[in-house]
PABAPA-62424 format. One line per field, with one value per atom (N, C-alpha, C): x, y, z; residue number from 0; atom name; residue in one letter. Coordinates in steps of 0.05 Angstrom, whole numbers, plus 5000, padded with zeros to 4 digits. Each point is the difference from the previous one (the first is absolute). Example, Ala and Ser with C-alpha at 12.3 -4.5 7.8 and 13.67 -1.06 7.14 Angstrom:
2
px	5264  4982  5018  4993  5016  4985 $
py	4886  5024  5024  5021  5024  5022 $
pz	5156  5000  5000  4986  5001  5014 $
seq	0  0  0  1  1  1 $
atom	N  CA  C  N  CA  C $
type	A  A  A  S  S  S $
This chain:
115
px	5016  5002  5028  5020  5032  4990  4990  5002  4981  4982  4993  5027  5015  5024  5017  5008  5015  4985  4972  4982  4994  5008  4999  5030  5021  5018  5022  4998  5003  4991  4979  4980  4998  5003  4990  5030  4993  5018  4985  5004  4989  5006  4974  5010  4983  5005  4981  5002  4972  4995  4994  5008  4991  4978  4994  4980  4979  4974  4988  5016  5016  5008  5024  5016  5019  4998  4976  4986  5001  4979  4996  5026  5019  5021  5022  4998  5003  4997  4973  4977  5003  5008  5008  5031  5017  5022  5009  4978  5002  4975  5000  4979  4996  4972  4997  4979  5011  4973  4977  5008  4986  5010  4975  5005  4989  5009  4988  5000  4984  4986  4994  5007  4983  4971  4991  4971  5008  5011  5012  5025  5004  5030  5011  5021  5005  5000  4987  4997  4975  4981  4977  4988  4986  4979  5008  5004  5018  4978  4969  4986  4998  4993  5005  5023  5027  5019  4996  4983  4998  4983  4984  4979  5012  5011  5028  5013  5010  5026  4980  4969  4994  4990  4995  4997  5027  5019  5021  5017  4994  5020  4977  4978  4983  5005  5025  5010  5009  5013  5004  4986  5007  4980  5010  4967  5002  4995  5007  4997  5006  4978  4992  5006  5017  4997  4987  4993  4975  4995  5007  4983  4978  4985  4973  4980  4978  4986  4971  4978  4977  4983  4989  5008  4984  4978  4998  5017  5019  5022  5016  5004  5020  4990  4978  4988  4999  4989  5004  5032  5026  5026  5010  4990  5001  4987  4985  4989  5018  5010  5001  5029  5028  5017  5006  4986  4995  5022  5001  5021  4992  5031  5003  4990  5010  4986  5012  4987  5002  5006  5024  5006  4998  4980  5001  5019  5016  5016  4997  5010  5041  4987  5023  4993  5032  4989  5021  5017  5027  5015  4995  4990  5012  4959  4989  4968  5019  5007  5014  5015  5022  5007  4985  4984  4977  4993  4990  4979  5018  5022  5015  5000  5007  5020  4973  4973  4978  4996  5002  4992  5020  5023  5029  4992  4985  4990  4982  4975  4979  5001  5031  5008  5004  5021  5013  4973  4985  4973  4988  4994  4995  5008  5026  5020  5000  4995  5002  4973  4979  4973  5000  5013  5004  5016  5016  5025  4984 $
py	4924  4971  4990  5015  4995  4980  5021  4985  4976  4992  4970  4980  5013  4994  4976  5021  5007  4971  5012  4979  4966  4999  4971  4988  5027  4983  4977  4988  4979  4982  4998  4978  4988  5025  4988  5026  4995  5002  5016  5034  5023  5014  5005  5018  5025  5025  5023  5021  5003  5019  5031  5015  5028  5009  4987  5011  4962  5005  4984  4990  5013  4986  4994  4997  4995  4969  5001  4973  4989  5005  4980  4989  5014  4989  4978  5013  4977  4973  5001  4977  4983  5013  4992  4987  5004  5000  4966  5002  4975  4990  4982  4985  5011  5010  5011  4976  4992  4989  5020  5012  5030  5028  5018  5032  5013  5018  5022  5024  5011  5012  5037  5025  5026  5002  5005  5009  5025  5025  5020  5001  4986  5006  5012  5011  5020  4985  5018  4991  4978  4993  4983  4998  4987  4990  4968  4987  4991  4971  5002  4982  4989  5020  5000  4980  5005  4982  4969  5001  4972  4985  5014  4988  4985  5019  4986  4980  4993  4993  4975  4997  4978  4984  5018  4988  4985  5003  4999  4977  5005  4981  4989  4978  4994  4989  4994  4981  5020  5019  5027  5013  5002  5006  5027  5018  5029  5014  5017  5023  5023  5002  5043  5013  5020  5015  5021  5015  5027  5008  5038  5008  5009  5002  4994  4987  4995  4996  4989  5003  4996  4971  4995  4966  4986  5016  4990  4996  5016  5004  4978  5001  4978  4973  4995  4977  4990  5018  4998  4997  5010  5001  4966  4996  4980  4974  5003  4985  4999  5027  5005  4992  4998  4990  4977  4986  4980  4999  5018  5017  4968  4993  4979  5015  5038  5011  5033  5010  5027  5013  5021  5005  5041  5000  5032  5013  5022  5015  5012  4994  4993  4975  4981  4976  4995  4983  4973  4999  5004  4977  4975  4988  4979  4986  5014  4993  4997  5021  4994  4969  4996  4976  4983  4999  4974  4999  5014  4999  4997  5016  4984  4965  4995  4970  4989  5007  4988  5001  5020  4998  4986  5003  4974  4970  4997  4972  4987  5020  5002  4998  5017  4996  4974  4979  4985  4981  4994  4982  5003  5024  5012  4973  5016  4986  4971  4983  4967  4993  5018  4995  4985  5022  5002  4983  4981  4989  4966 $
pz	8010  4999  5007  4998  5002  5033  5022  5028  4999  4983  5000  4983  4987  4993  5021  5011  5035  5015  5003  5022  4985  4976  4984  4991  4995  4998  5012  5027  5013  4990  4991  4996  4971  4983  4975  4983  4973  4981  4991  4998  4997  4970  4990  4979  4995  5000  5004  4976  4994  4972  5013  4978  5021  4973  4991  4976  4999  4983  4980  4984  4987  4976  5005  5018  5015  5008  5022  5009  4976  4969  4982  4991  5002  4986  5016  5029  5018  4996  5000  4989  4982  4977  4971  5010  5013  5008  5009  5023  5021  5007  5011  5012  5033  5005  5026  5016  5021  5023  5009  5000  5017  4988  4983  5017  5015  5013  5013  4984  4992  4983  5016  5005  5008  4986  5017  4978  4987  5002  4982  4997  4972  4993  4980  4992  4986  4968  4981  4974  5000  5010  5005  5019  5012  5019  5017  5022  5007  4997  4989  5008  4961  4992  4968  4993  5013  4992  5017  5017  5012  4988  4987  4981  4970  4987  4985  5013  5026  4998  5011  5009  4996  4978  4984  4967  4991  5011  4981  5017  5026  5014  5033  4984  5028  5029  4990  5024  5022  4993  5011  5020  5021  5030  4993  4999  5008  5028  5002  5023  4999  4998  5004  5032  4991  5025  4995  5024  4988  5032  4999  5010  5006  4982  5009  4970  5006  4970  5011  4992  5005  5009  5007  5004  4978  4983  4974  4979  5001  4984  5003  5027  5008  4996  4996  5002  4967  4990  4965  4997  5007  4992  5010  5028  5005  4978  4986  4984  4978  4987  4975  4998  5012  4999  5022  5012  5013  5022  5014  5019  5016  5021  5021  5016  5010  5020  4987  5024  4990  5040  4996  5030  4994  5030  4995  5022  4978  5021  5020  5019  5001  5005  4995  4991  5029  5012  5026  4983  5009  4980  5013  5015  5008  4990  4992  4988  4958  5004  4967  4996  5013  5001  5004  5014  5004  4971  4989  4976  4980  4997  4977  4998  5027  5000  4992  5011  4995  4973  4989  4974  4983  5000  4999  5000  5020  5007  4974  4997  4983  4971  4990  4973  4999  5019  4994  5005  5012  4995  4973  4994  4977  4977  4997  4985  5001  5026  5000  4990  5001  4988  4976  4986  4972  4984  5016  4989  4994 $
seq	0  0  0  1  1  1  2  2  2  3  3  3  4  4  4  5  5  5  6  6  6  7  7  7  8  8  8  9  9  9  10  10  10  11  11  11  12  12  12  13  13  13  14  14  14  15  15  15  16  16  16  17  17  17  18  18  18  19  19  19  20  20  20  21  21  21  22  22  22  23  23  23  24  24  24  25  25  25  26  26  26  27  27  27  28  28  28  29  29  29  30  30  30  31  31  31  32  32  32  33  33  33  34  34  34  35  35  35  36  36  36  37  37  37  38  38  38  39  39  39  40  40  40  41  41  41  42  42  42  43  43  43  44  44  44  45  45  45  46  46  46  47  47  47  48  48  48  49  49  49  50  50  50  51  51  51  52  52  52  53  53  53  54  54  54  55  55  55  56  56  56  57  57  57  58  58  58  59  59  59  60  60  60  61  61  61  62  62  62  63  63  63  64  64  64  65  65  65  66  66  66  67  67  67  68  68  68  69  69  69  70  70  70  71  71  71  72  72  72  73  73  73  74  74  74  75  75  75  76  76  76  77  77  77  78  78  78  79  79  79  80  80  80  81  81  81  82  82  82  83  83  83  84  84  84  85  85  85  86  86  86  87  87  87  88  88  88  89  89  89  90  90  90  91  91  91  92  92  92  93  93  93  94  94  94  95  95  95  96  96  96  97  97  97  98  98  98  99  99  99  100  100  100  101  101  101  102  102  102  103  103  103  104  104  104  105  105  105  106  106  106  107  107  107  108  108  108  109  109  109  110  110  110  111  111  111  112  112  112  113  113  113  114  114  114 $
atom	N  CA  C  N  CA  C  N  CA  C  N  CA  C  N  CA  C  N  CA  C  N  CA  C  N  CA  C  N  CA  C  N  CA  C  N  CA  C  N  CA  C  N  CA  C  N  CA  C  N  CA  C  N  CA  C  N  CA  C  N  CA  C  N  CA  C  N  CA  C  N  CA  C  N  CA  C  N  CA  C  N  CA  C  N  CA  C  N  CA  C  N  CA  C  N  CA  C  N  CA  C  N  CA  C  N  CA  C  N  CA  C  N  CA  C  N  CA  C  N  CA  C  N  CA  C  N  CA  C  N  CA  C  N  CA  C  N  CA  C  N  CA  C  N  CA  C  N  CA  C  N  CA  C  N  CA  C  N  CA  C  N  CA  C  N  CA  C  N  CA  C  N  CA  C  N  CA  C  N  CA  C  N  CA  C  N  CA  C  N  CA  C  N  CA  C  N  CA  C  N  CA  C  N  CA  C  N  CA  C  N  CA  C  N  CA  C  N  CA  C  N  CA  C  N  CA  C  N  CA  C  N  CA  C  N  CA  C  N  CA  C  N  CA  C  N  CA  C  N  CA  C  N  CA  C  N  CA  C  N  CA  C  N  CA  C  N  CA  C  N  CA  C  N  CA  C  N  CA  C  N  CA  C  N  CA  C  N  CA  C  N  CA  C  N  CA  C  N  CA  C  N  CA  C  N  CA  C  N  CA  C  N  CA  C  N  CA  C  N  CA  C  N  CA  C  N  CA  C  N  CA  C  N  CA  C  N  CA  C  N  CA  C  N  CA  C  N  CA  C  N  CA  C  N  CA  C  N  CA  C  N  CA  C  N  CA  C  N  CA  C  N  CA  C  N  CA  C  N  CA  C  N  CA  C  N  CA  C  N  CA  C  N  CA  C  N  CA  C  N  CA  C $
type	X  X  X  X  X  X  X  X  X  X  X  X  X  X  X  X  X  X  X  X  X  X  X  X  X  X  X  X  X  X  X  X  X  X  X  X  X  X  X  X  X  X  X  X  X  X  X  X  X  X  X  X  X  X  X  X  X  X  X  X  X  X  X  X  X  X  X  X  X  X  X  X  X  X  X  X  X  X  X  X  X  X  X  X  X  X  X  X  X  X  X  X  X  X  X  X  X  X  X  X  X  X  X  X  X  X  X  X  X  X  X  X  X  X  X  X  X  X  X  X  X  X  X  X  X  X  X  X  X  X  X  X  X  X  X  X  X  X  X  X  X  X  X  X  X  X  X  X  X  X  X  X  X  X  X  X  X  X  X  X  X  X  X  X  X  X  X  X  X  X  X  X  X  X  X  X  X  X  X  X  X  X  X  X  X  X  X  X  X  X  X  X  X  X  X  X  X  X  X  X  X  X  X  X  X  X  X  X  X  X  X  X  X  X  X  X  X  X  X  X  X  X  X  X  X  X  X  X  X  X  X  X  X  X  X  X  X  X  X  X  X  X  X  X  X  X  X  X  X  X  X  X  X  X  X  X  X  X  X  X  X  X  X  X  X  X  X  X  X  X  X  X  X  X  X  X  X  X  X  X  X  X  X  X  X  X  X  X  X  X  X  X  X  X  X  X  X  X  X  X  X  X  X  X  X  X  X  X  X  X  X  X  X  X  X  X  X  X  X  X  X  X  X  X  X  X  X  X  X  X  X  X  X  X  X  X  X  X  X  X  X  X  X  X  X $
């Protein structure tokens, strides 16, 4: 994930977990518009923590990356942490950026919803 790092930091204000519980604490930390999420990450499951991190923080645009996963699966994960999108590897950078800023966009409607 470091090189989606690399491919987003121009654009946006980066912060990168190399664990689950790394991310949660991130989380707990600051206020995020957007994560990008692995589907296998070290110490958890990368969809498990998106599922949390929409319990906890809805306004929060998720995205799973994943190389591969079943498309029932994907379709249930898609449900179950209410993913903005989900990108399978290797992933564009320049398809990554799109979808962040999009999902960037989405929090902040989100958010004027609500206000």
């Amino acid at each position: 994930m470091e090189i989606f790092a690399v491919a987003l930091g121009p654009y946006f204000a980066i912060e990168t977990a190399t664990s689950v519980r790394d991310a949660e604490y991130l989380l707990h930390k600051r206020r995020f518009k957007v994560v990008v999420s692995d589907h296998l990450m070290p110490g958890g499951n990368g969809m498990s923590f998106l599922v949390r991190a929409r319990e906890e923080y809805p306004h929060m645009q998720r995205i799973l990356v994943t190389g591969y996963m079943k498309p029932e699966l994907l379709l249930r994960s898609v449900n179950e942490a209410g993913l903005f999108r989900y990108l399978l590897k290797p992933v564009a950078f320049a398809e990554l950026v799109k979808v962040v800023q999009d999902a960037a966009k989405a929090h902040d409607a989100s958010v004027a919803a609500t206000a």
